[in-house]
Structure formats: C-alpha cells, structure tokens
GUBA-948072 format. One record per residue (C-alpha): residue in three letters; chain; y, x, z. Coordinates in nm, 4 decimals. Layout:
<rs>
R  rest  kette        c2        c1        c3
R   ALA      A         Y         X         Z
...
</rs>
This chain:
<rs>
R  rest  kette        c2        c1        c3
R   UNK      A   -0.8832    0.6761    0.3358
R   UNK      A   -0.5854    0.4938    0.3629
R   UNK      A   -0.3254    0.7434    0.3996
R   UNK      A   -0.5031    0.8284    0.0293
R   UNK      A   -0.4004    0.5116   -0.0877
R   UNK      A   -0.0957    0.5083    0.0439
R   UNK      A   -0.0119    0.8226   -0.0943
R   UNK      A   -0.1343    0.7485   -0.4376
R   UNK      A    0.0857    0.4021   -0.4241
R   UNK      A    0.4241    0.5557   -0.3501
R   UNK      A    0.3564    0.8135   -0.6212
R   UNK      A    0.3065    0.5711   -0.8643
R   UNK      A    0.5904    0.3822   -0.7578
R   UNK      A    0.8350    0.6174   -0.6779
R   UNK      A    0.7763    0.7818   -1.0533
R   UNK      A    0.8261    0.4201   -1.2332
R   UNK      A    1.1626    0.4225   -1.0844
R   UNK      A    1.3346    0.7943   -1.1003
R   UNK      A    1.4555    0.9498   -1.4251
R   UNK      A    1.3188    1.2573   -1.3580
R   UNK      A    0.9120    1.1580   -1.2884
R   UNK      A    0.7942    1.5390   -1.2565
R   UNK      A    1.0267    1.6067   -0.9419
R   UNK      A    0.8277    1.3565   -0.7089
R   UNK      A    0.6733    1.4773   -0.4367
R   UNK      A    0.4554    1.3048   -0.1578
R   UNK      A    0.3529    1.4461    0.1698
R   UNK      A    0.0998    1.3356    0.4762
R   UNK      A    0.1047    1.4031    0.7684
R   UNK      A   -0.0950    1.1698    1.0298
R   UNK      A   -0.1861    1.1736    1.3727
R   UNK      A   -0.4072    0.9537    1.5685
R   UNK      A   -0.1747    0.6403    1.5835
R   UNK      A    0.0597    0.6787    1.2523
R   UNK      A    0.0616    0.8137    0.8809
R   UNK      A    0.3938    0.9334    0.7530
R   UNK      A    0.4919    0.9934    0.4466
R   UNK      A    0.7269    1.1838    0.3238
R   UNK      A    0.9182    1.1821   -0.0512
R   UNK      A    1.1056    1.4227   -0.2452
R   UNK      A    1.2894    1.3537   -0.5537
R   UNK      A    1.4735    1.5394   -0.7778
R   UNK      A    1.8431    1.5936   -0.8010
R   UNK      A    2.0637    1.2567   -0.8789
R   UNK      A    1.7551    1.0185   -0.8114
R   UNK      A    1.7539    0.9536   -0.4210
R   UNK      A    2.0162    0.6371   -0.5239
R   UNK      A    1.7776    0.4710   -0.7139
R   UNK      A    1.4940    0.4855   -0.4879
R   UNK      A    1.7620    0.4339   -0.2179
R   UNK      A    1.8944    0.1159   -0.4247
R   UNK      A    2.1777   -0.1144   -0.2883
R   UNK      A    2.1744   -0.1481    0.0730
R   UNK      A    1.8253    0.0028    0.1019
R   UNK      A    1.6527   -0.3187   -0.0375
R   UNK      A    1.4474   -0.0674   -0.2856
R   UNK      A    1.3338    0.1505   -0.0337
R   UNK      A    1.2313   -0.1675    0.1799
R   UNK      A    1.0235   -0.2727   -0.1260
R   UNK      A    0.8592    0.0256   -0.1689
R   UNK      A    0.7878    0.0718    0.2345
R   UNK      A    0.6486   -0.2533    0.2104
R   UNK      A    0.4330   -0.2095   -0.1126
R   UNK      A    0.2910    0.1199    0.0410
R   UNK      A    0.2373   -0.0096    0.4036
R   UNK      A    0.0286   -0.3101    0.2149
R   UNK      A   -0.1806   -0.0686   -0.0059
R   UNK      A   -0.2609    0.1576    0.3156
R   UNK      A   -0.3829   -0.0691    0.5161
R   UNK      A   -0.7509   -0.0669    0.5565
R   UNK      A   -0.9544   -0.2956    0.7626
R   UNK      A   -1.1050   -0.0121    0.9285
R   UNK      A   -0.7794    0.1018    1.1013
R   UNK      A   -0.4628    0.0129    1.2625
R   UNK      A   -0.2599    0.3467    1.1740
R   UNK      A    0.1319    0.2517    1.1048
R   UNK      A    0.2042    0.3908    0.7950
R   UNK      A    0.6057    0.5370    0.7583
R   UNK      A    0.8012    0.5854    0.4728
R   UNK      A    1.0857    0.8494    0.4887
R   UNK      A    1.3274    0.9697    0.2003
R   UNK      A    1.3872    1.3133    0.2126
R   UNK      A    1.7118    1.4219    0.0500
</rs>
C-alpha cells in the first residue's frame, strides 16, 4: 500500500509545480527491500521540479518518502528524475 501512496503523492505534487500538468508520469517498481519511483515530465519542466541546487527535488523526496511510509513496512522509498 505504500508505494500507492507514494505514488499518488508525487503525482499530485509534481503536477502543482510543472506548466505542463498532463506530461507527468509516475512509475513503480519495488522489490523486497526498496520502492522506486520514477518521474517523467514534459519538455522545459525538469528545472522546476529540479529547482535551485536540487532543494525542490529534496522537498518533494522528502514529502513522498513521509506519505509512503506505512507502519507495516520498512521499504526505502527513492525518488529519481528522469530527463
């Protein structure tokens, strides 16, 4: 359930902050010990979810690790950027 939620949580946030919302795209893939997820965005956008330095894609890791976490498991959830 909580690569779900996780999932569902970087959509969300990933679409509040790109100019083109339709172009986001999430995948899962998990294994027994980690979740990763992996974004696309459209053309032009990867800056702004990159933001200065990385600090919004920190955020956004951070948001999405915190909304995947269940107390039922101990999976470490990734966030990667795919350009």
């Amino acid at each position: 359930m909580s690569a779900e939620s996780a999932k569902t949580v970087c959509e969300f946030v990933v679409k509040q902050i790109v100019g083109d919302p339709d172009s986001v795209a999430v995948s899962v893939s998990e294994d027994d010990s980690a979740i990763r997820l992996d974004v696309t965005v459209g053309d032009g956008d990867m800056g702004r979810v990159i933001g200065k330095r990385g600090r919004v894609a920190m955020a956004i890791r951070t948001v999405v690790r915190a909304a995947g976490h269940d107390s039922d498991t101990d999976a470490d959830i990734e966030v990667e950027f795919v350009d």
